[in-house]
N, C-alpha and C positions, 0 to 999 in steps of 0.2 A: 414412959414406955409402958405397953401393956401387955400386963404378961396370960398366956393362956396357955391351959393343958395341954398334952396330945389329942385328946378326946375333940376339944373344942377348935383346935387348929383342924384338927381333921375335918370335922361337920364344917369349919369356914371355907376351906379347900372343896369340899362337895359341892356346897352352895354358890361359891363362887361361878364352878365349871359350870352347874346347871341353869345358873344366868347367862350364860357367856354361850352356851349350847344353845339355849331358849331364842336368842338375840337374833343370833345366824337362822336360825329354822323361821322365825318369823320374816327375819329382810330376805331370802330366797321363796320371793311368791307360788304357790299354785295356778296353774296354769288357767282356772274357772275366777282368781281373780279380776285376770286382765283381761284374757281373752276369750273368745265364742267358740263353741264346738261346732255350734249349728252355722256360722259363717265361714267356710272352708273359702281361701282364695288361692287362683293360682296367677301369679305375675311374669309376665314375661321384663324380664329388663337389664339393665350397664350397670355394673356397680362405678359408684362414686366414689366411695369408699366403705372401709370396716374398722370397727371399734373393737382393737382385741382388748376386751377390759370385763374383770368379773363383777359381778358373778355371772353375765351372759354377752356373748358376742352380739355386736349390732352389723350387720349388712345392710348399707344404706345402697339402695338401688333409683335410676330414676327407672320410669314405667312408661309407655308411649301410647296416649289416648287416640282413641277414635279419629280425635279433631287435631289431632297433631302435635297438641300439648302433651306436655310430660309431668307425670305428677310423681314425686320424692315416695319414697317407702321406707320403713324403716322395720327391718327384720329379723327380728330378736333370733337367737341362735344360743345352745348350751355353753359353758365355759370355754376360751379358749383352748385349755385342756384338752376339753372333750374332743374340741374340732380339730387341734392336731394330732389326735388319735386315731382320727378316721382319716389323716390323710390330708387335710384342710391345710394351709400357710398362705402366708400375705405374697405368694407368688400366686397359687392356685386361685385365690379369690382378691385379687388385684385392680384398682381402677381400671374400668372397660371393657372388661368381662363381661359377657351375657350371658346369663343365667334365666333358668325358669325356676320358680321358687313355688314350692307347694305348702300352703300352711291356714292358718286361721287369723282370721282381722282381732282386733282390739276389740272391746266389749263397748266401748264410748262412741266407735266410727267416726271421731274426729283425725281431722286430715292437715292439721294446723301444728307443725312447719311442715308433716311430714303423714302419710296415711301409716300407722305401725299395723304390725304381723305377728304371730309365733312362727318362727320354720319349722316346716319335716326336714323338709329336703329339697334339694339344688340338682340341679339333671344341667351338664354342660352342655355347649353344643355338639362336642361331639357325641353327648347321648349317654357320659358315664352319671352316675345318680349316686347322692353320697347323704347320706343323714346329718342334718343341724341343728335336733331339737336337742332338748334337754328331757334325759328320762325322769323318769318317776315325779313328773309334777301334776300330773294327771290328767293331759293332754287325751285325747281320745285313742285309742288305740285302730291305728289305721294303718297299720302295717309297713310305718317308716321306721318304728324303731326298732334295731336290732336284740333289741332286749326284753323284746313283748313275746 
């Protein structure tokens, strides 16, 4: 067994937390990681379904093209947390729900299983409008987040 002072158990507790702090701030990406600012999209489409799982909600939506195909989306959203704070549950955002999603594409624009998004924000059909991003990743400020 090894024995250590106050002094040094304390500095090992310090150090510990600010590895374990460090870990989380790196695996919760910034938003200019993944995705574009300058590629705003907006999708009209059914959700498939949603991934309530952290550190960010997925809303997988199919999309209905021009030619009649449907192409998969995948729509990054804040923590579940966040979205049941605004009001969001797996009733409100439900398989077959139609939504209009307003956000920014992936930085890559691959579309292989699925084209991915960041969300602002989701407008139902009957026209209410409710915030899905995640704040402070440094998302553009575009007037979805309640906290800009």
């Amino acid at each position: 067994m090894i024995k250590m002072g106050k002094k040094t158990l304390a500095a090992f507790g310090t150090a510990t937390a600010v590895a374990l702090i460090a870990g989380a701030s790196y695996a919760h990406h910034a938003f200019s990681a993944e995705f574009d600012a300058d590629a705003p999209v907006l999708l009209e489409g059914t959700v498939t379904r949603v991934e309530w799982v952290n550190p960010h909600t997925w809303i997988h939506i199919d999309v209905e093209q021009e030619d009649g195909t449907t192409q998969p989306w995948m729509v990054e959203g804040g923590t579940p947390n966040t979205l049941l704070r605004a009001g969001l549950n797996r009733r409100t955002l439900s398989p077959g729900t139609d939504l209009v999603v307003r956000g920014y594409q992936s930085i890559d624009r691959l579309c292989a299983p699925a084209c991915k998004a960041n969300g602002r924000d989701v407008t139902f059909p009957n026209g209410e409008q409710m915030f899905v991003g995640s704040s402070g990743t440094g998302a553009p400020e575009d007037g979805a987040d309640p906290t800009e």
